[in-house]
Every structure is written in structure tokens, then in C-alpha cells.
N, C-alpha and C positions, 0 to 999 in steps of 0.2 A: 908780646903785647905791644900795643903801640904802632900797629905796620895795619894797614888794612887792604885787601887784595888788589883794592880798584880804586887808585887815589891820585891824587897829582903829582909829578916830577917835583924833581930837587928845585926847579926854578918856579914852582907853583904852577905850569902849565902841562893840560889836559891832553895828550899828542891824540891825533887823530886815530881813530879805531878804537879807542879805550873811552873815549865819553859816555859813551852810551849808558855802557857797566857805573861806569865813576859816576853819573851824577844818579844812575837809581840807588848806587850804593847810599851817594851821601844824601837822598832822599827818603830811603828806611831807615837811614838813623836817625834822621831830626821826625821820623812818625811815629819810632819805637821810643822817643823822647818828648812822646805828644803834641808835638809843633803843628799845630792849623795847617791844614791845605793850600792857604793861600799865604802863608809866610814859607813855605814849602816852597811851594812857586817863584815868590821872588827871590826867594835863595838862590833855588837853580838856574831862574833867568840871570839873574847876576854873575854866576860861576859859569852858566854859556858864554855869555859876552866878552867876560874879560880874560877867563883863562885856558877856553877851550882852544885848541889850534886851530880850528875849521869850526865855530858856533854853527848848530843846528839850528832848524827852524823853528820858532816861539811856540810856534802851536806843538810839536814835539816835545817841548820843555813841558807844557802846560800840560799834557796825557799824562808825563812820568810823575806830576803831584797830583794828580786826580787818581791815579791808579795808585801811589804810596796809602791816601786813606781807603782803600779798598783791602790793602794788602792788611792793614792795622783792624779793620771791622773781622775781617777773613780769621785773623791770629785768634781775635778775643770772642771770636764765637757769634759774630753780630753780623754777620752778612751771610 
């Protein structure tokens, strides 16, 4: 408990090849914790910028929160 597969380094940075995973990771967790789409969004935009190695492109970040409340409709039988 406590370790999650796709998370950030000991120095809080996202190494290149693993963000992808890491920010959809910590994208279903703040949607299995009912967090809005759009505070989704600026999560992961924040967590691009500041601790990814190589930040992806914005509109990339903004698909992985549009698709987290999809993934949440899909669970609960609403989509």
C-alpha cells in the first residue's frame, strides 16, 4: 500500500517515457475521488509543467481530463 505503479521519482520528477501513464494515473484518481474535469485539468497542467522531464503538449494534458470523466461515466454505468 502506499506505492502506486506510475508515479513520480524520489525527487518528485516525471522521467520522460512514464508521464503519459503517471499523469492518466493520477487523473483517475482525483475522478474516482469525484474532482471536476476542469480542476482535473489544471492538476495535470501543473504537474506537466513543473515536474514532467520533457512537459507534453497542453492540448495532450487537456484529452487525458476530458477522457478521465468519461472513464468515471463508463465505471458508473452512465455513458
Amino acid at each position: 500500500h502506499g506505492r502506486w505503479k506510475h508515479q513520480p521519482d524520489a525527487g518528485g520528477k516525471i522521467p520522460h517515457g512514464r508521464q503519459h501513464f503517471t499523469l492518466v494515473s493520477i487523473a483517475g484518481t482525483l475522478a474516482r475521488r469525484g474532482v471536476c474535469p476542469e480542476a482535473i485539468e489544471a492538476c495535470l497542467q501543473v504537474v506537466n509543467a513543473r515536474q514532467c522531464e520533457r512537459p507534453g503538449p497542453p492540448e495532450n494534458i487537456k484529452q487525458i481530463a476530458r477522457s478521465s470523466s468519461l472513464w468515471m461515466a463508463r465505471r458508473e454505468g452512465l455513458g
